[in-house]
C-alpha positions as CSV (number, residue, x, y, z in Angstrom):
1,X,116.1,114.8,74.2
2,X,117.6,112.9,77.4
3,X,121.6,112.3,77.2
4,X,123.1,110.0,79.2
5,X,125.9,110.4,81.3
6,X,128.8,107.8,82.1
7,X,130.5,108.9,85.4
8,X,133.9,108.5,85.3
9,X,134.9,106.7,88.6
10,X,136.3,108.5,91.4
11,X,139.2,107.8,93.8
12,X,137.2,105.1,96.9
13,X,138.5,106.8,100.1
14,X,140.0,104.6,101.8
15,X,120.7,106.5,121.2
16,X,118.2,108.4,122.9
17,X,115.4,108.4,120.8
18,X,113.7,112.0,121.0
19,X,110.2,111.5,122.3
20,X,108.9,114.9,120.6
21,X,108.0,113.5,117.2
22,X,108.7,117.3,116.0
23,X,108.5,118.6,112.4
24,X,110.7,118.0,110.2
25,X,112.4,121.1,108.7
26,X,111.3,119.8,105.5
27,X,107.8,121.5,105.2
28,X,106.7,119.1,102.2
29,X,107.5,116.0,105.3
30,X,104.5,113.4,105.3
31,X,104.3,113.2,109.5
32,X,101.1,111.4,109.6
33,X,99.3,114.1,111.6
34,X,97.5,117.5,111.1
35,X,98.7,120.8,111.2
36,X,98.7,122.1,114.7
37,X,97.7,118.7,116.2
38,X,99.2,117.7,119.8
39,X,103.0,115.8,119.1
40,X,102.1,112.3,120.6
41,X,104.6,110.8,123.3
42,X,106.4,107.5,122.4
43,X,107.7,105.3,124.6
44,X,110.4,102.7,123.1
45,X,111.2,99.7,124.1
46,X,113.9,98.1,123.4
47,X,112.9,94.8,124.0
48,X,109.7,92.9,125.5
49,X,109.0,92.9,129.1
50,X,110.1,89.3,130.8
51,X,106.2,88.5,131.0
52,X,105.9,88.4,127.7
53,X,108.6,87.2,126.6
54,X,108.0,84.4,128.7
55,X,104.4,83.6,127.6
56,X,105.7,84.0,123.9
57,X,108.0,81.1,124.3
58,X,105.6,79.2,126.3
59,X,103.3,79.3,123.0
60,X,105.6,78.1,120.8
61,X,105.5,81.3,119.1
62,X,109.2,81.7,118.5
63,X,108.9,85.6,118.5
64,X,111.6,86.5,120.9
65,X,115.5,84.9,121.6
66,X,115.1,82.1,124.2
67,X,117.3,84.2,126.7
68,X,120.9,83.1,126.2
69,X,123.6,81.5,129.2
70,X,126.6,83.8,129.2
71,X,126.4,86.9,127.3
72,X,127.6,86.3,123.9
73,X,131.0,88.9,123.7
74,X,129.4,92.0,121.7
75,X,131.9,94.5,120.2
76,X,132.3,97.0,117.1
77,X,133.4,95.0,113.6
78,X,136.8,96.1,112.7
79,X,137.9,96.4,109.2
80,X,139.4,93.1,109.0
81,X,135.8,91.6,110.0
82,X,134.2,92.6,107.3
83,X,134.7,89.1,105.2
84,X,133.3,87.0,108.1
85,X,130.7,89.1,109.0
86,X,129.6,88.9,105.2
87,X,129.3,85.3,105.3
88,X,127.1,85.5,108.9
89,X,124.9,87.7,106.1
90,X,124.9,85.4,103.3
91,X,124.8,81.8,105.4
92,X,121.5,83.4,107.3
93,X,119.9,84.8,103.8
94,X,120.5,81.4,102.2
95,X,119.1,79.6,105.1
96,X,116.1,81.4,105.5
97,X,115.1,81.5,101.5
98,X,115.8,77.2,101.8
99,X,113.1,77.9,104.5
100,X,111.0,79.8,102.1
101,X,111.4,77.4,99.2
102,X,113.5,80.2,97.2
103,X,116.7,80.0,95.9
104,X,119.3,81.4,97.5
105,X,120.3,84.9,96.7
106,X,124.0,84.9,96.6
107,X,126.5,81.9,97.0
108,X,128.5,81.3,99.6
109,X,131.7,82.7,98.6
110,X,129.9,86.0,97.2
111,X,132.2,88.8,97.7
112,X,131.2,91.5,100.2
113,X,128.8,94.5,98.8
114,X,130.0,97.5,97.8
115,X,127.5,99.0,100.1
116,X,128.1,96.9,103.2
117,X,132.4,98.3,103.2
118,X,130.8,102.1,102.4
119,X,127.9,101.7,105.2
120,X,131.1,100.4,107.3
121,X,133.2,103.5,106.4
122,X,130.0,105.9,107.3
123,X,128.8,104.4,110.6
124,X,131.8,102.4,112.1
125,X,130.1,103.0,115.7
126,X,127.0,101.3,114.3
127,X,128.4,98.4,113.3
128,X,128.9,95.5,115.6
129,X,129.0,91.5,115.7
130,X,128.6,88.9,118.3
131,X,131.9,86.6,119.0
132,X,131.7,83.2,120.7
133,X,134.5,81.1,120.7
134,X,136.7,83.0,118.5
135,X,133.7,82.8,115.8
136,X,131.2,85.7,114.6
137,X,128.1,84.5,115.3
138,X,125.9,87.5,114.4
139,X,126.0,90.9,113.1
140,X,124.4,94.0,113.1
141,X,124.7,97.4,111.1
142,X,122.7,100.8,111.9
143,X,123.1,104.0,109.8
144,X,122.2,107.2,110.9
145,X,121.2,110.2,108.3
146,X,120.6,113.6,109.5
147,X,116.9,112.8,112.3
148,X,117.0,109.1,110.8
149,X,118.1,105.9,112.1
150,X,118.0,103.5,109.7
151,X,118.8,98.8,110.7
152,X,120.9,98.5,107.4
153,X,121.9,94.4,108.2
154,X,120.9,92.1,110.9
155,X,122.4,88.4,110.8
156,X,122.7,85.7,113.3
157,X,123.9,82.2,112.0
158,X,121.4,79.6,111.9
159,X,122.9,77.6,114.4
160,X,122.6,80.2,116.9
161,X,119.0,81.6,116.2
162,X,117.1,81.3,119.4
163,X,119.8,82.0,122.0
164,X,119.8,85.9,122.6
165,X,122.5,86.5,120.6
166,X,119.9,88.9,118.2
167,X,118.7,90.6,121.3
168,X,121.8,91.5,122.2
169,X,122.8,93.1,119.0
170,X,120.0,95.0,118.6
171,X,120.3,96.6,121.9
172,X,123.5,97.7,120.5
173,X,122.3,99.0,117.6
174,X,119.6,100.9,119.2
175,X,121.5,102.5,121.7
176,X,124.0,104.0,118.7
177,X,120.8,105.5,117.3
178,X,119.9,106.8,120.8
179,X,123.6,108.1,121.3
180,X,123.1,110.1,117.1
181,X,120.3,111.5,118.9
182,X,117.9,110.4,116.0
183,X,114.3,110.9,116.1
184,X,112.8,108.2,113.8
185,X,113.6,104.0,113.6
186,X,113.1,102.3,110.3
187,X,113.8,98.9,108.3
188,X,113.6,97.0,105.4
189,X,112.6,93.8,106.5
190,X,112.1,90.3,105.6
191,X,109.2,88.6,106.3
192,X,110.9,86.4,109.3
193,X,107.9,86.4,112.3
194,X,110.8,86.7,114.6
195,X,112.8,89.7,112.9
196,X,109.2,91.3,112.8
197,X,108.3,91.0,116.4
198,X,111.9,92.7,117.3
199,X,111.0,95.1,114.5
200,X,107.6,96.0,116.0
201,X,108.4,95.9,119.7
202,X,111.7,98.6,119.1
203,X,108.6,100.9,118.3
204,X,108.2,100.5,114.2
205,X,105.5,100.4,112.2
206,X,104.6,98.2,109.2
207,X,104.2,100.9,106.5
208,X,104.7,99.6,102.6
209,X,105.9,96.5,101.4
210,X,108.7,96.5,98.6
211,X,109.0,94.8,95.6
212,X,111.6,93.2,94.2
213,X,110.8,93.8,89.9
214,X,112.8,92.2,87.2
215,X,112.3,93.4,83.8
216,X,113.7,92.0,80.4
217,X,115.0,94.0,77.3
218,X,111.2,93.5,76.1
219,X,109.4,95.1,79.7
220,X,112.0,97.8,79.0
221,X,111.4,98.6,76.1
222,X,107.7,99.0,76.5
223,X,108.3,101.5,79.6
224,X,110.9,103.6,77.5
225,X,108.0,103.5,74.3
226,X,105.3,104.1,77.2
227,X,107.2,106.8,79.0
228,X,109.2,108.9,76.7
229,X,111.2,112.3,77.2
230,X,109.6,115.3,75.4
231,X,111.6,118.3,74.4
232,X,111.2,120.4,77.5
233,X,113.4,117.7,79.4
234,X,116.7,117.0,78.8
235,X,119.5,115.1,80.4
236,X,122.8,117.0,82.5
237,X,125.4,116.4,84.2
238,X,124.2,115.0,87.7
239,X,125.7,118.2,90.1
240,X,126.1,116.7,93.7
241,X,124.7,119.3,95.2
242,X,121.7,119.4,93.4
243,X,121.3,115.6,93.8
244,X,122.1,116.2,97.9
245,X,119.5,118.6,97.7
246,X,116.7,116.9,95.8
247,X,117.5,113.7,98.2
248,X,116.8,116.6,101.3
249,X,113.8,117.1,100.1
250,X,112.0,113.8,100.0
251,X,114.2,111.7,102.4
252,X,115.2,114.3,104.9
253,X,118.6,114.8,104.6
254,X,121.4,115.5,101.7
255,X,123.1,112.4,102.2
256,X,126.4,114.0,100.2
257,X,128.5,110.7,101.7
258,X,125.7,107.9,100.2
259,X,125.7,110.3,97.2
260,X,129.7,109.7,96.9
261,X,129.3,106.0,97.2
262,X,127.1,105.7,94.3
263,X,128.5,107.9,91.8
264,X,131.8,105.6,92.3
265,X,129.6,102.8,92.2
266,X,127.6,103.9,89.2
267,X,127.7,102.5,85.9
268,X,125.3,105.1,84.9
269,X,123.3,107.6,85.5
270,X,120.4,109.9,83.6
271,X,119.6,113.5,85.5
272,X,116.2,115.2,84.3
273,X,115.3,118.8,84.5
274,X,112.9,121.4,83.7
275,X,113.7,125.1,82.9
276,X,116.9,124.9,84.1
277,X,116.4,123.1,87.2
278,X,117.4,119.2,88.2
279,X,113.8,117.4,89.0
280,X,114.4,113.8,89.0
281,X,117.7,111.4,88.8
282,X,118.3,107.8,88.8
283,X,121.9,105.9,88.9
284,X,122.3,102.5,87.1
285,X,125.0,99.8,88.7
286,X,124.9,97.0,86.7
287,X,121.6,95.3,86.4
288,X,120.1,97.0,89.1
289,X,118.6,100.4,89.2
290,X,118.8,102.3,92.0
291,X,118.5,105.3,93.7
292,X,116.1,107.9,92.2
293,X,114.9,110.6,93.2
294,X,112.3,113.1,92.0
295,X,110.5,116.5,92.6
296,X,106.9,114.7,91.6
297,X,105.8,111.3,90.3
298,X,106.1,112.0,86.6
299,X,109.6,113.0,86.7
300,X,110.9,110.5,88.9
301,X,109.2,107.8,86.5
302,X,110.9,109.6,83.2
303,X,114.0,109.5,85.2
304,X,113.9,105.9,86.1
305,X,112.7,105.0,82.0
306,X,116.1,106.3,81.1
307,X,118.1,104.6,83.9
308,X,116.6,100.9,82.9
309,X,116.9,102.6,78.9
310,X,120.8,102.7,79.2
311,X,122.9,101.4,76.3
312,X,120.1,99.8,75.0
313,X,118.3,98.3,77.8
314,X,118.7,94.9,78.8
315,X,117.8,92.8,82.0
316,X,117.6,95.3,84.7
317,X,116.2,94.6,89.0
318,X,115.0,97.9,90.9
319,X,113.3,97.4,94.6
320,X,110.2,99.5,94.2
321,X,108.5,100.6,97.9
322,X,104.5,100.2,97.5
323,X,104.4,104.2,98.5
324,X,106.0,104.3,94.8
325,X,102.3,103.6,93.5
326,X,102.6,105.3,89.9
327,X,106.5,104.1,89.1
328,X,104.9,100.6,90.6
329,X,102.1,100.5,88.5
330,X,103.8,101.4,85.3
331,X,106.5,99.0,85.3
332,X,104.6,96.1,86.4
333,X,101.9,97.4,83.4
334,X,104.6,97.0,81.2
335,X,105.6,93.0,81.9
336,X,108.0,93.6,84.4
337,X,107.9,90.7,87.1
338,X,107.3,91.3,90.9
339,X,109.6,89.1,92.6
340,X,110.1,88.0,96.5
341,X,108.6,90.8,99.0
342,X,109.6,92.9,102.1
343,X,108.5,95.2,104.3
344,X,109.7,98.6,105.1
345,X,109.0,99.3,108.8
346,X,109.0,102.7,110.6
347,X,108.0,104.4,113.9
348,X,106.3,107.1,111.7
349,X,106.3,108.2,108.5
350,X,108.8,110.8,106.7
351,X,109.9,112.5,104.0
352,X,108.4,112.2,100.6
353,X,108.3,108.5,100.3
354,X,106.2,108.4,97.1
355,X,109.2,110.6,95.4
356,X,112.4,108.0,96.3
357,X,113.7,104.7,95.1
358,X,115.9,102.9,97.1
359,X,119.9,102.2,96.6
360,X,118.4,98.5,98.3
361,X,118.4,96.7,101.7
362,X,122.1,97.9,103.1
363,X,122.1,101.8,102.4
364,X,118.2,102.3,101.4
């Protein structure tokens, strides 16, 4: 049998890139290259010679910031910032779904996510926004975990595309990764041309798209009839250590902070093991499932089953990397309904990425 079990809600409290693409400590790590191979030199850029930035713009192109006249005034986001420099987010996702002929994602007065204040309270060094006239006009957010640097947000007003202001930001952002001393650069990005030449030029890779699924209480149904738990699994208290070190294990690093964040976040969660040991979790926030984590395919699918299965199912979202092919192919097999598309960007593989579900966009 798998139990389910409510988390009562704890107390909220209050870079040079390494050019040796070593090993991770993690010997199960996916590094894209053979045993014994040569480590490659990388050499980053931060953003594209004049040259070519010049010939880009002289296309029409749009990839790069026309360069801007005066320096727009960058500094760290304070506390207080945090409700403007939510509505930079939202006003530049609404404006580029209108673009895209979707819907927008959040209205305007949508109050700041959870995981934009804890990614705040994690990497306030990472954080910063551009100020013009009193006004944020853009913003930024890097996290680092353990060797990883990871663009959570990255938000210029419309008005102010196109002047350098997202250049400057990014340099920003880069040079806190640089300062961490992390060893990898990844994203989730949108499928803005513009964000995707920055993306690209920084040194990442395109490596998966992500799906944004949706499932009724009938697609989740069929995945808890398809899936199942047999009698060898059963459901246990989620220990934080043993979630920090299952997370270790296919993202890199424990992440005992992100791990905090979500339990007081979490409506929900289902933890799966096997003689005696944890193999797979998932945590449930509302209608959105997210993160899981599991020791192989099969028990990170079982876990994720449970998670959507939770007090009876219902309408449930989860943002489902294409690495992710089995959990992938077995929720859209049973009805649920691939949504808008992003791309998860890296400058070279990590980790277990087959055996993780994302949190979403802002803490992945």
């Amino acid at each position: 049998m798998a139990r389910l079990v409510h988390f009562d809600r704890p107390r909220r409290h209050p870079g040079r890139i390494r050019r040796d693409a070593g090993r991770s400590p993690n010997a199960n790590q996916f590094n894209g290259r053979s045993a014994g191979a040569p480590e490659v030199q990388q050499i980053w850029r931060r953003s594209p010679p004049a040259a070519r930035e010049r010939s880009a713009a002289q296309a029409g192109g749009g990839c790069y910031d026309a360069p801007v006249s005066g320096e727009p005034h960058i500094r760290k986001v304070r506390p207080d910032d945090v409700e403007e420099v939510w509505r930079v987010h939202v006003a530049s996702s609404s404006d580029l779904a209108a673009r895209r002929g979707r819907p927008a994602a959040r209205p305007a007065d949508a109050p700041v996510a959870s995981d934009a204040r804890a990614g705040l309270a994690s990497d306030p060094d990472g954080y910063f926004c551009a100020v013009e006239e009193e006004r944020i006009r853009g913003m930024v957010s890097a996290l680092v975990r353990g060797r990883v640097w990871y663009l959570s947000m990255f938000f210029v007003l419309p008005g102010d595309q196109g002047r350098g202001v997202g250049r400057a930001l990014l340099e920003r952002a880069l040079a806190y990764g640089e300062t961490r001393g992390a060893e990898v650069r990844c994203t989730w990005a949108t499928l803005d041309p513009r964000a995707q030449a920055r993306y690209v030029m920084a040194g990442m890779a395109p490596r998966w798209p992500i799906y944004r699924l949706e499932g009724d209480a009938a697609a989740v149904a069929r995945l808890g009839a398809r899936v199942g738990l047999d009698a060898r699994e059963r459901e246990l208290p989620c220990d934080p250590g043993a979630a920090a070190k299952l997370i270790a294990e296919v993202f890199g690093h424990g992440r005992a902070d992100d791990l905090a964040h979500w339990r007081s976040d979490a409506s929900a969660a289902v933890a799966i093991e096997r003689s005696g040991e944890l193999t797979a979790f998932a945590y449930r926030r509302g209608e959105r499932i997210g993160p899981a984590a599991g020791r192989d395919e099969t028990a990170l699918l079982r876990a994720v089953a449970a998670a959507v299965n939770v007090d009876g199912g219902g309408n449930v979202t989860l943002r489902v990397p294409g690495a992710c092919a089995s959990l992938l192919e077995a929720l859209v097999g049973c009805g649920f309904r691939i949504g808008e598309l992003a791309i998860f960007l890296a400058s070279r593989p990590f980790g277990r990425p087959e055996l993780y579900l994302p949190s979403g966009p802002i803490l992945y």
